[in-house]
Rosetta silent file (secondary structure, phi, psi, omega in degrees, C-alpha in Angstrom):
SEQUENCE: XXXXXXXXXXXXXXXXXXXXXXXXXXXXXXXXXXXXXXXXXXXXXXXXXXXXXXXXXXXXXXXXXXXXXXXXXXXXXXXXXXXXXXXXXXXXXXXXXXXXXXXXXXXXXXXXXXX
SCORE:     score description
SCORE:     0.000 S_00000001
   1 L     0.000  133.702  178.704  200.959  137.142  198.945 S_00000001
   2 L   -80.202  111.679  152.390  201.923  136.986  195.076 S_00000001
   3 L    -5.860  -62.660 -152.443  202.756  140.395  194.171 S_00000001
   4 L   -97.807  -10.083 -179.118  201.730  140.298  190.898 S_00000001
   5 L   -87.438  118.708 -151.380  198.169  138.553  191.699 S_00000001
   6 H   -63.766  -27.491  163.917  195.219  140.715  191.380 S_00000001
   7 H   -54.153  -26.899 -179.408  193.378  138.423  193.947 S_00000001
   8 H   -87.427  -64.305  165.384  196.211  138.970  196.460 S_00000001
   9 H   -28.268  -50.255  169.507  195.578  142.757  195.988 S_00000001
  10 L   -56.709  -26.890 -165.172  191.794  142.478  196.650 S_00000001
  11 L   -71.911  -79.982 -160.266  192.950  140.516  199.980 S_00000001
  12 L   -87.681   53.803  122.004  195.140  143.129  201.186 S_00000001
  13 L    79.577   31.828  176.466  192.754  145.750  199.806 S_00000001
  14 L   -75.117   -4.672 -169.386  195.357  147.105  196.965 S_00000001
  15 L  -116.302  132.128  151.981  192.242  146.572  194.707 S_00000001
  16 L   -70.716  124.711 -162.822  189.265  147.769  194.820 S_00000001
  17 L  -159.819  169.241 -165.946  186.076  145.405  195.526 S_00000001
  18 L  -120.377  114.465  175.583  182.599  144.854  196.389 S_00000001
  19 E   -82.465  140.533 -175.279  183.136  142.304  199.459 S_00000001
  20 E  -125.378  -49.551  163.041  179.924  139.956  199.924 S_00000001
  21 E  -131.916  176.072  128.676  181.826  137.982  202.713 S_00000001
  22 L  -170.144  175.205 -164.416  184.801  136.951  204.154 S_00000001
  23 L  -153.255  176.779 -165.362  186.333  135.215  207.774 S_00000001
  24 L   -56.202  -13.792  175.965  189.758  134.672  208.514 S_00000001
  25 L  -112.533  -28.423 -156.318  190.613  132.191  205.407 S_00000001
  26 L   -97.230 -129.014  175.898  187.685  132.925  202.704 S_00000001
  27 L   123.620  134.767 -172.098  186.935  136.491  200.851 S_00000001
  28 E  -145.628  108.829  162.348  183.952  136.477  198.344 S_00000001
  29 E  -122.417 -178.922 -168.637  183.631  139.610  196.250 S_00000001
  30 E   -92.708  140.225 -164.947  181.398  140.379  192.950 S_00000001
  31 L   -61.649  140.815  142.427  183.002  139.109  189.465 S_00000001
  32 L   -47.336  -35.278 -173.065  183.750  142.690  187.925 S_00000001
  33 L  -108.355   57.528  170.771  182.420  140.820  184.178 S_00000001
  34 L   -36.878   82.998 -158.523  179.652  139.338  185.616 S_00000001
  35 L   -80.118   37.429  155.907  177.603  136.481  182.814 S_00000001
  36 L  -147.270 -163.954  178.360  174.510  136.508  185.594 S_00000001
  37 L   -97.176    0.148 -171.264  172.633  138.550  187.786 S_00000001
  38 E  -131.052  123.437  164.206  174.434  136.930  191.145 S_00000001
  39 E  -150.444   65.294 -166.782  178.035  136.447  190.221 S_00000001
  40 E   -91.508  172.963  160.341  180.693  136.253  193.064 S_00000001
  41 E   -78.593  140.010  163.151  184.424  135.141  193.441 S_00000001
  42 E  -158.766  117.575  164.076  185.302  133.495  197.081 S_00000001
  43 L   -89.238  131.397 -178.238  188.496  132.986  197.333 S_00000001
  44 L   -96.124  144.737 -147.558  191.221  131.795  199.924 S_00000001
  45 L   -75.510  -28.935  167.124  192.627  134.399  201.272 S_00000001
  46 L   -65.745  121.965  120.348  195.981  132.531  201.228 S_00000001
  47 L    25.410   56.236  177.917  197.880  132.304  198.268 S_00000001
  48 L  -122.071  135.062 -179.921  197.043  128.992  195.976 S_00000001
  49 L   -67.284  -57.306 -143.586  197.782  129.011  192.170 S_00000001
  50 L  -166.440  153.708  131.592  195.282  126.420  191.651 S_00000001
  51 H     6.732  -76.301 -179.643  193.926  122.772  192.541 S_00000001
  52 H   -65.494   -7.021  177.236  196.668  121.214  191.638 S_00000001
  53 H   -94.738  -25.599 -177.923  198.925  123.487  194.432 S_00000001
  54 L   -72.311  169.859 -160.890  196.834  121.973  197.285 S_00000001
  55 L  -144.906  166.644  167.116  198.741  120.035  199.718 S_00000001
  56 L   -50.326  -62.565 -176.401  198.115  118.215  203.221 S_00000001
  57 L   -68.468  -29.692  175.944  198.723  121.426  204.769 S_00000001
  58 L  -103.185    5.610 -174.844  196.281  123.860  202.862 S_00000001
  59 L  -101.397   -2.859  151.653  193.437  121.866  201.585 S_00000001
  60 L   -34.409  -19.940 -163.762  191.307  122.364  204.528 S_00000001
  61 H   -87.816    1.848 -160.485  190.478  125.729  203.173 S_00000001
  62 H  -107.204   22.370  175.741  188.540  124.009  200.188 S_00000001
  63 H  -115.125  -37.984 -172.670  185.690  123.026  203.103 S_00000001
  64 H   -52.743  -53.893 -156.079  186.283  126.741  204.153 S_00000001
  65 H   -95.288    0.926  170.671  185.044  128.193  200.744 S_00000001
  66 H   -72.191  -50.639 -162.559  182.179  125.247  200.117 S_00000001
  67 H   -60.032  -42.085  169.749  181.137  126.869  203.706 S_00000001
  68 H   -56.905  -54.071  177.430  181.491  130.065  202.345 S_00000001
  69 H   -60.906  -27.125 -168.067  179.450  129.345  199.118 S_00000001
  70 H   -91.032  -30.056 -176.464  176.697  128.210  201.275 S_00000001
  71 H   -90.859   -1.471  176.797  176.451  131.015  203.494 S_00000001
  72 H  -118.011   27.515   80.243  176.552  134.036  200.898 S_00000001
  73 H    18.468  -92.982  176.501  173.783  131.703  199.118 S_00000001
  74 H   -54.899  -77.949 -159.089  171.660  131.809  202.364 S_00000001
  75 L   -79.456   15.774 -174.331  172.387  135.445  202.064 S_00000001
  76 L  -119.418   -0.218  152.345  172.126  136.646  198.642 S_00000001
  77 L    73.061   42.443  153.088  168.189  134.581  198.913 S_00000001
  78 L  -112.621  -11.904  174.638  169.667  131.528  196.167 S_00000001
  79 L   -65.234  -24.686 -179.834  169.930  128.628  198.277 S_00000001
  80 L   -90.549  -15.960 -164.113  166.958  127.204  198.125 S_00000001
  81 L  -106.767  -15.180 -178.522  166.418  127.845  194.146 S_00000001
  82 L   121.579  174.107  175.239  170.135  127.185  193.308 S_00000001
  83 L  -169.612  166.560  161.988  173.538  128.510  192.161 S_00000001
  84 E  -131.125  141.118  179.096  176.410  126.906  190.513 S_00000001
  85 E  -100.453  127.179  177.309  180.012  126.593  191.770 S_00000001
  86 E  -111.423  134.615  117.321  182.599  126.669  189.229 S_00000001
  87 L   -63.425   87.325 -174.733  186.212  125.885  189.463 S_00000001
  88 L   -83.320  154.187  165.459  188.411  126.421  186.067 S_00000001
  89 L  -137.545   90.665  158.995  191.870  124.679  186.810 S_00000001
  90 L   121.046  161.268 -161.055  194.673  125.393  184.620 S_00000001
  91 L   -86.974   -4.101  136.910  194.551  127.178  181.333 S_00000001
  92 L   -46.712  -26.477  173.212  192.913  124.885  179.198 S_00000001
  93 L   -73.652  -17.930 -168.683  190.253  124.858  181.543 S_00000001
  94 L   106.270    6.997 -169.501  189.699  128.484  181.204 S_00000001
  95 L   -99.415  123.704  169.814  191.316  129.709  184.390 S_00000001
  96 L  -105.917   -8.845  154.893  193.253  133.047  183.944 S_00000001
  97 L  -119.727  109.832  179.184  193.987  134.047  187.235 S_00000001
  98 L   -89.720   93.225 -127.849  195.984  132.106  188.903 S_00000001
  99 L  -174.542   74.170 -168.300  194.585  132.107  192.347 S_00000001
 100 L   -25.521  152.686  157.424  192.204  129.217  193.202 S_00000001
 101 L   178.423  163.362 -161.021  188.898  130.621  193.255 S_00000001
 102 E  -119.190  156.444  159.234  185.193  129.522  192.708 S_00000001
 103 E  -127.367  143.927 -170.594  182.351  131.436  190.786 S_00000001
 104 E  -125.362  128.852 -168.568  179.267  131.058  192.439 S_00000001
 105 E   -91.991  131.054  162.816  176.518  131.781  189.817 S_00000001
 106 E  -174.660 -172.498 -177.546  172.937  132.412  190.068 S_00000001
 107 L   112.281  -24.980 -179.535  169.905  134.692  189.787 S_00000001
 108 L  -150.965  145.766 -173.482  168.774  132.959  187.064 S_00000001
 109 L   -50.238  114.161 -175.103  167.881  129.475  185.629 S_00000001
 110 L  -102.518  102.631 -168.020  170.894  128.221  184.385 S_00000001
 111 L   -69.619  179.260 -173.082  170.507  125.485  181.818 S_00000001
 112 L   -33.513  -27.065 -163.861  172.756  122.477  180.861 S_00000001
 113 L   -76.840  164.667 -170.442  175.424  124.800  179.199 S_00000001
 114 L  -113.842  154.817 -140.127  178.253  125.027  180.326 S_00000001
 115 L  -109.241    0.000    0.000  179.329  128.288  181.257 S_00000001
């Protein structure tokens, strides 16, 4: 755990959060700024800056959190009409917490742009 990482707080529950899932590697809670009507985080619960930080030894977890995306989907009643998975990686990209994590979007038709 990063001290200083607000993601690592939500993990060990130093934060306050609205949990939608999580198992022994993933945690998926709802974006606080939310730009849809479905907007979660899912996260590994372990401690990766980014993309570029996976390794041999950790990148199994990035089948964990696909697995993850699909089942709080199924249960939030978007899988069959759609969501989007986002990844920013690095700050050009747009990522500000650095803490791999996904946004998984939906609730509403989401056109071409990119968000």
């Amino acid at each position: 755990m990063m001290q200083d990482c607000v993601f690592c707080r939500i993990v060990n529950r130093q934060l306050p959060s609205t949990v939608v899932y999580e198992d022994d590697k993933v945690m998926a809670f709802n974006d606080i700024n939310p730009v849809a009507p479905i907007h979660v985080i899912i996260i590994p619960k372990e401690h990766i800056a980014s993309v570029n930080d996976l390794t041999d030894n950790n990148a199994s977890v990035m089948g964990d959190i696909h697995l993850a995306a699909k089942k709080i989907a199924e249960k939030l009643g978007v899988a069959d009409k759609g969501y989007r998975l986002i990844n920013n990686c690095g700050p050009d990209a747009g990522q500000t917490v650095f803490h791999l994590h996904y946004h998984l979007i939906a609730g509403v038709k989401l056109g071409a742009k990119i968000i």
